[in-house]
C-alpha positions as CSV (number, residue, x, y, z in Angstrom):
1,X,178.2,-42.7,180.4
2,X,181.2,-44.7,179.7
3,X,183.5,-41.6,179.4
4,X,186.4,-40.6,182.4
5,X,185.1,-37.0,184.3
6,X,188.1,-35.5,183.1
7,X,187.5,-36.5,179.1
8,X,184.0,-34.8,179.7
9,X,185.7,-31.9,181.0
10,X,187.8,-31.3,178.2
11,X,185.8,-31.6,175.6
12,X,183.1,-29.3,177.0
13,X,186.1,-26.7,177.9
14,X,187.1,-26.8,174.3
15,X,182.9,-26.8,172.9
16,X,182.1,-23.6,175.1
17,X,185.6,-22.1,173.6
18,X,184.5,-22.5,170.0
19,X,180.8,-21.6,171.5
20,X,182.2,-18.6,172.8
21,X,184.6,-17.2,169.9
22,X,182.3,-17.5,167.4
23,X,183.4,-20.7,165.5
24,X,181.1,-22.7,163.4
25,X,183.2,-25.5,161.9
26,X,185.8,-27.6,164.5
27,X,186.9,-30.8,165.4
28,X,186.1,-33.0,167.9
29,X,188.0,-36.2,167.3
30,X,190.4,-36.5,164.9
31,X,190.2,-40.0,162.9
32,X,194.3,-41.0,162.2
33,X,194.8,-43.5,160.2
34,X,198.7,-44.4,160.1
35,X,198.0,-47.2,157.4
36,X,195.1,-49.2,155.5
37,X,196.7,-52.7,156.0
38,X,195.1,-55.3,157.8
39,X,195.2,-58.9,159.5
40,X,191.4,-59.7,158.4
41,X,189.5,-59.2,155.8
42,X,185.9,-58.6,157.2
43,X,183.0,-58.5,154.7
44,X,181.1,-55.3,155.5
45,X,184.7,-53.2,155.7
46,X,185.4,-51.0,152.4
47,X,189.0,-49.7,154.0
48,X,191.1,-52.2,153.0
49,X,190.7,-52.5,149.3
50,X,194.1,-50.8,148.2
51,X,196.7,-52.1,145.8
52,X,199.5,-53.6,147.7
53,X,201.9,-50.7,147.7
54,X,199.5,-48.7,149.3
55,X,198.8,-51.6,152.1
56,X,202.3,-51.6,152.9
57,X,202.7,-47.7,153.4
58,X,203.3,-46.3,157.0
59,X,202.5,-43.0,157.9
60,X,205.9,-41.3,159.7
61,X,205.4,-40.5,163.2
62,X,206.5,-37.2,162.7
63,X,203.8,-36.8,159.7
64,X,201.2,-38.2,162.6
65,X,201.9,-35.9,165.4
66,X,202.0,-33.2,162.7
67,X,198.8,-33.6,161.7
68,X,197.3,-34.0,165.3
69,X,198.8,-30.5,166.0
70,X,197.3,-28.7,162.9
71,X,193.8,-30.2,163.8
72,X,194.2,-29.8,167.7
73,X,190.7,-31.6,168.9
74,X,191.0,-33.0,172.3
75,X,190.3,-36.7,171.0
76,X,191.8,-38.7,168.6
77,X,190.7,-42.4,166.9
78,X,193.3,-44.6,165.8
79,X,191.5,-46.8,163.3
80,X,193.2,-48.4,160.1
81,X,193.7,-51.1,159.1
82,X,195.4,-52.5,162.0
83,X,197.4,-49.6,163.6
84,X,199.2,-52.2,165.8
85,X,200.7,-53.4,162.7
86,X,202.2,-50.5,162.2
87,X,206.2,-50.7,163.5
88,X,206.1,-47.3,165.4
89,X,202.5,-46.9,166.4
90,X,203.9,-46.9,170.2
91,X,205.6,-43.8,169.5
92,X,202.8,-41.9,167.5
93,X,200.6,-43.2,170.6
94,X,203.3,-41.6,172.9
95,X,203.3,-38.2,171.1
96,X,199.8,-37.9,171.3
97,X,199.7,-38.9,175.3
98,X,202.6,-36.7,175.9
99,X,200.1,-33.7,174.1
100,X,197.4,-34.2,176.6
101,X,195.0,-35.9,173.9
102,X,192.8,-38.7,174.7
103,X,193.6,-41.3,172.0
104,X,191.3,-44.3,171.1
105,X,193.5,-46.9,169.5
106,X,191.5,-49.0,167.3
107,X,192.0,-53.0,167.2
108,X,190.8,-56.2,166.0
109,X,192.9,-57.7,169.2
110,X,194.5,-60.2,167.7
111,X,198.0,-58.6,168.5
112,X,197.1,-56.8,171.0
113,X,198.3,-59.2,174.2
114,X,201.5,-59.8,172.1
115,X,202.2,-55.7,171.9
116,X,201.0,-54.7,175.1
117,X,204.4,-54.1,176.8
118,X,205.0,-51.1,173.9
119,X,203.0,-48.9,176.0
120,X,202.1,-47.5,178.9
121,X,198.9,-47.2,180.7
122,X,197.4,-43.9,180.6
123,X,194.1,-42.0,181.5
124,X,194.9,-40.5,178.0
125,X,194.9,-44.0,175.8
126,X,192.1,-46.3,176.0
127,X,192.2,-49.5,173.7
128,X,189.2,-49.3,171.4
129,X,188.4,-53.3,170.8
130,X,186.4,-54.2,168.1
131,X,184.2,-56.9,168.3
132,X,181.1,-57.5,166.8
133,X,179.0,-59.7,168.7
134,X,178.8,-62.6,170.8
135,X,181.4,-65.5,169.6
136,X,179.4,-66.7,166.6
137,X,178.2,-63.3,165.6
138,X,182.2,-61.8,165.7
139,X,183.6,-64.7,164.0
140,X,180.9,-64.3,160.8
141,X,181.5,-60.8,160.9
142,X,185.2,-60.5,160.4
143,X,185.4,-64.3,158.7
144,X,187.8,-66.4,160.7
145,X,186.6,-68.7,163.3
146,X,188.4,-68.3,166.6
147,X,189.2,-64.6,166.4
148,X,186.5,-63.7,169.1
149,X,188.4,-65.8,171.8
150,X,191.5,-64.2,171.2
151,X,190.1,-60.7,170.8
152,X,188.3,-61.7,174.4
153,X,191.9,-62.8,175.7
154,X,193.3,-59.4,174.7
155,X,190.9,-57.5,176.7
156,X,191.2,-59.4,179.5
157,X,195.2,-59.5,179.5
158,X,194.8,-55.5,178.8
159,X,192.2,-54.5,181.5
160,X,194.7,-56.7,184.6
161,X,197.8,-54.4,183.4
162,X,195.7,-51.6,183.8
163,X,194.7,-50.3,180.6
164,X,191.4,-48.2,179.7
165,X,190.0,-50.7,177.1
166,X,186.5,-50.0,175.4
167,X,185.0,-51.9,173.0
168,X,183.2,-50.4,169.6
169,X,180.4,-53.4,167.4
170,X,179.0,-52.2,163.9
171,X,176.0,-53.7,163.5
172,X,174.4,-55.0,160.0
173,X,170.5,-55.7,158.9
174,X,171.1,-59.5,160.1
175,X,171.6,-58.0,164.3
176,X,169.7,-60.2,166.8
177,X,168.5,-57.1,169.5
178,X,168.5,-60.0,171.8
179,X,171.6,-61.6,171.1
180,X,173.0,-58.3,171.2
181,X,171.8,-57.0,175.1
182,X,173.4,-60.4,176.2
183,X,176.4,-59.4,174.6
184,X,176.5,-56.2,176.1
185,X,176.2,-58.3,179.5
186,X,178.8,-60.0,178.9
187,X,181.0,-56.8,177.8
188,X,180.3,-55.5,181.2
189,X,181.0,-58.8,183.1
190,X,184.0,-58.5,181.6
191,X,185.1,-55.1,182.9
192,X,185.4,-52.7,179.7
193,X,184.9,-49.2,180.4
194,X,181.9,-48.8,178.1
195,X,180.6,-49.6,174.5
196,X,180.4,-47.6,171.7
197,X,178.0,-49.1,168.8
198,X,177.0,-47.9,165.7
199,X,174.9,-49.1,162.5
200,X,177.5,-49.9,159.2
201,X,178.2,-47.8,156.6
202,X,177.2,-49.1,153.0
203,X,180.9,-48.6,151.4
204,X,180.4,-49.7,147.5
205,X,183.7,-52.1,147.8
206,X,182.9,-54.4,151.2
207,X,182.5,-57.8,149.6
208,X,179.2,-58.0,151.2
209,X,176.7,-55.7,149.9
210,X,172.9,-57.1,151.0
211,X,173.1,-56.4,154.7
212,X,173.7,-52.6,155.2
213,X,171.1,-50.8,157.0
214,X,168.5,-48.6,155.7
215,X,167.7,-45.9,157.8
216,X,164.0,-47.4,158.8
217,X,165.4,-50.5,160.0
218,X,168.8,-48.6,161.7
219,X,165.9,-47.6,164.4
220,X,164.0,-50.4,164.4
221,X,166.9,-52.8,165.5
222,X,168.1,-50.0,168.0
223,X,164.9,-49.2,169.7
224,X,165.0,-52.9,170.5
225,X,168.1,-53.6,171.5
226,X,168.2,-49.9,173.2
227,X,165.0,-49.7,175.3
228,X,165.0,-50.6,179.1
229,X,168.7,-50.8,179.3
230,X,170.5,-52.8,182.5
231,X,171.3,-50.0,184.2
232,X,175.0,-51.8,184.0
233,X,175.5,-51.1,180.7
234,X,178.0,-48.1,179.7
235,X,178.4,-46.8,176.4
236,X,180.7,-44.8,175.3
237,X,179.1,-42.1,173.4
238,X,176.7,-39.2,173.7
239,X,173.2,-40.0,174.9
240,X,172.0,-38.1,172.6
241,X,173.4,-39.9,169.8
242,X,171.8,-43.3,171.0
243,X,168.7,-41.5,170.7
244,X,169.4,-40.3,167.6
245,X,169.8,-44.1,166.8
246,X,166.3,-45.0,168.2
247,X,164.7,-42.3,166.0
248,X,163.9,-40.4,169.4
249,X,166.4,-37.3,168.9
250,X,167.1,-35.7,165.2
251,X,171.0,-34.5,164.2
252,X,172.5,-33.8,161.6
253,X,175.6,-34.9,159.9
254,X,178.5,-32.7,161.1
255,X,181.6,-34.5,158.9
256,X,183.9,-32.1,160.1
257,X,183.2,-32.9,163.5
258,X,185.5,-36.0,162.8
259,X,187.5,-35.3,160.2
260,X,190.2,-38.2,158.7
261,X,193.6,-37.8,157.6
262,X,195.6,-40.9,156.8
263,X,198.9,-41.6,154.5
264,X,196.9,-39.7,151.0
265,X,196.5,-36.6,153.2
266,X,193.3,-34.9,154.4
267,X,190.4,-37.3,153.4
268,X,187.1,-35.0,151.6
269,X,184.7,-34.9,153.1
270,X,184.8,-37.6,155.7
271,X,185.6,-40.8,157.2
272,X,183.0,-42.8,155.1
273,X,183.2,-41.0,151.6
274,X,186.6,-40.3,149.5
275,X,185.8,-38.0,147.2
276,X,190.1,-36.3,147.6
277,X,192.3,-35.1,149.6
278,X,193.4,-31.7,150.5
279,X,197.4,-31.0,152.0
280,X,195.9,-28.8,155.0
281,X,193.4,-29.3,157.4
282,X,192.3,-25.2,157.0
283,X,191.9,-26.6,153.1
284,X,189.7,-29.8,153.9
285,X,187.3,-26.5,155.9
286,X,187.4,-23.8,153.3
287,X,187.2,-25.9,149.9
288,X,184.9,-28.7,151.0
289,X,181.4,-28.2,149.9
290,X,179.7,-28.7,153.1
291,X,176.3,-28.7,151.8
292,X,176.6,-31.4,149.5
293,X,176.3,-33.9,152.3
294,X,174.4,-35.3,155.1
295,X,170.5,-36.1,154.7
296,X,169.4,-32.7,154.5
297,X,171.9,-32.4,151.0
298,X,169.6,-35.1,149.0
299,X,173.3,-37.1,148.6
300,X,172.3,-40.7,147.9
301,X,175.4,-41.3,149.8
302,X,174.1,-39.6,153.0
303,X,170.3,-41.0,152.9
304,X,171.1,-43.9,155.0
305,X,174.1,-42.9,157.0
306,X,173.6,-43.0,160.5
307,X,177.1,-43.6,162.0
308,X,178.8,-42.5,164.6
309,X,181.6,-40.7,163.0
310,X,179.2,-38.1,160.9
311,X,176.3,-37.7,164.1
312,X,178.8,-38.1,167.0
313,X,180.2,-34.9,166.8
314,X,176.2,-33.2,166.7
315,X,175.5,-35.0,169.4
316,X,178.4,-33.5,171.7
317,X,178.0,-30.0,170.1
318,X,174.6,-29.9,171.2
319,X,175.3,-31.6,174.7
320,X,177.4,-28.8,175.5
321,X,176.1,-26.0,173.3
322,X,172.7,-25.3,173.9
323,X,170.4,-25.2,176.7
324,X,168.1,-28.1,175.2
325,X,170.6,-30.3,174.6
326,X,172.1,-30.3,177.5
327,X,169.1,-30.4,179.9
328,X,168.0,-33.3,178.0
329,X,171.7,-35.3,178.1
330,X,171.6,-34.5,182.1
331,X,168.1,-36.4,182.3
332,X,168.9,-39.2,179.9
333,X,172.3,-39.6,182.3
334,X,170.2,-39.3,185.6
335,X,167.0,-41.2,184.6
336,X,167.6,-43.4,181.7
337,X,165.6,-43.0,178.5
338,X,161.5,-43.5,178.8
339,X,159.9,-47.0,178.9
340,X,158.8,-48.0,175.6
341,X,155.6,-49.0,176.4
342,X,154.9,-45.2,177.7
343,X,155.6,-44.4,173.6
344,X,155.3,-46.2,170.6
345,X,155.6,-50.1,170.4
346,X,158.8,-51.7,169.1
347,X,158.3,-53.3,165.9
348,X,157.7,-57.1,166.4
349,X,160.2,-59.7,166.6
350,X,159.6,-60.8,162.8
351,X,160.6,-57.3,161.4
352,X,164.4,-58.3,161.9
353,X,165.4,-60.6,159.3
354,X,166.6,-63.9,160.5
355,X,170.3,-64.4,160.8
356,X,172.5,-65.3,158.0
357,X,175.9,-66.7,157.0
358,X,178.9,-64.3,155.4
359,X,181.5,-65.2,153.3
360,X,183.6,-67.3,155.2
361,X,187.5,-67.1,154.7
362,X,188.1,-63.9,152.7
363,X,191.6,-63.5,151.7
364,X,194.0,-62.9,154.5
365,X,196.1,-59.8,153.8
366,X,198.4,-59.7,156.8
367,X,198.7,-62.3,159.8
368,X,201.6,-60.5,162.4
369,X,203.2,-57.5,162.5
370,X,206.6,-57.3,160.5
């Protein structure tokens, strides 16, 4: 796996705590968002559809820190928006570092070279970049040609002043496996420190609404682009999970696992879904109605959802809190996952619809940093 020895350490220390005293609800990684605005406009994103007094609203640093003390997990996402727009995000990033939490600073990259100098490397902070693809497949997905070379440029200038930099795709109904495994080639030619993928989520206000994954086809495309990995390849995320992707390992939706707080307070009941916001994390546990989500709920919402952010946090709980779990992580992470042709055959080649064009150009709500 993709993931430092002493990241792995932590969070099973903290699991086998919560194991230990009894608790049933707790957070992994803690998903920060210090702002909504952005410098693209991608088609399948539903996070930046604000009015423009809530795009230009920065979360306070000491509002930030606050709330990554009163949730406490060991990990915590920086996603947005684009947090390096935000004119203090160095010092929120600092805060967190100086608390001995690994953060994952979420970015498009297109700033990223230009605001490197704001901080320091650390084995606490790890650049998350996003990028969706090969060249032509980034550039359709976030709609401006040209942002794949600079994202590419910002990894490269990050990784040579010795930053942790990772890289996280979404992938959509239109996902070439193939084009896909010689991305993740060149991901690792390039020297990130692993990958973290996961299928989008269908949010009701993306501009583009007919190439979501159903859950069928979520483990269609990923047994294909999954199966017989280069041993090369690093992802950054539970084993477990990527089987869960492949529909060779069955979790549930944990939303508290990950829970969100950005500049309304703490989101209900998860990253994906905004159904209000509580003042407190305690709140966000004791009032949301846990049951009413995941598959298991019947919540048309949920029938479909196979992200990271809702399954990610299953995945580690059971990696480091039972027996099974565990035993099968260790041989996933030792051996590799079995040969498909020793189980069932990957659907064929004209399951996976052909590629298509998105919108191109969506409105530009940002360019730099103020």
């Amino acid at each position: 796996m993709g993931v430092p020895i002493s990241q792995m350490w932590t969070v099973a220390s903290y699991v086998l705590g919560k194991k230990i005293r009894g608790v049933r609800r707790y957070p992994i990684v803690l998903m920060l968002e210090p702002l909504f605005r952005c410098n693209l406009a991608c088609a399948g994103c539903g996070k930046i559809q604000y009015p423009t007094d809530i795009l230009k609203q920065n979360m306070p640093v000491d509002k930030a820190l606050a709330a990554v003390d009163e949730c406490d997990a060991p990990i915590v996402s920086i996603p947005g928006g684009e947090p390096l727009l935000h004119p203090q995000i160095h010092e929120i990033v600092e805060g967190i570092v100086a608390r001995k939490k690994y953060v994952y600073l979420c970015t498009n990259a297109i700033l990223l070279e230009k605001h490197l100098h704001r901080f320091k490397p650390s084995k606490y902070l790890s650049f998350s970049v996003h990028v969706d693809g090969l060249r032509e497949e980034h550039d359709e997905a976030v709609c401006r040609d040209g942002v794949y070379d600079v994202a590419i440029a910002g990894v490269k200038a990050a990784i040579e002043q010795g930053f942790r930099v990772t890289t996280n795709t979404t992938l959509f109904d239109n996902a070439d496996p193939v084009r896909y495994r010689a991305f993740f080639d060149a991901m690792t030619d390039l020297g990130v420190e692993g990958m973290m993928i996961s299928p989008g989520y269908s949010y009701e206000k993306a501009p583009d609404q007919d190439h979501f994954l159903k859950r069928e086809t979520t483990k269609n495309i990923f047994r294909r682009l999954l199966d017989n990995p280069d041993r090369r390849w690093q992802f950054n995320q539970s084993p477990l999970f990527l089987e869960f992707l492949k529909g060779d390992w069955d979790l549930t939706c944990t939303p508290w696992g990950n829970p969100t707080y950005n500049v309304f307070g703490w989101q209900k009941p998860c990253y994906l879904l905004q159904e209000g916001y509580t003042e407190t994390f305690q709140e966000l546990l004791e009032t949301t109605e846990w049951d009413n989500y995941g598959i298991q709920s019947g919540n048309s919402n949920c029938q479909d959802c196979m992200v990271h952010c809702g399954h990610e946090p299953t995945a580690v709980d059971q990696t480091f809190g039972s027996l099974r779990g565990f035993v099968r992580t260790a041989q996933l992470t030792l051996f590799g996952a079995p040969r498909r042709n020793d189980r069932t055959p990957p659907p064929p080649e004209n399951t996976i619809p052909a590629p298509h064009r998105l919108p191109q150009k969506l409105v530009q709500l940002e360019t730099s940093s103020r």
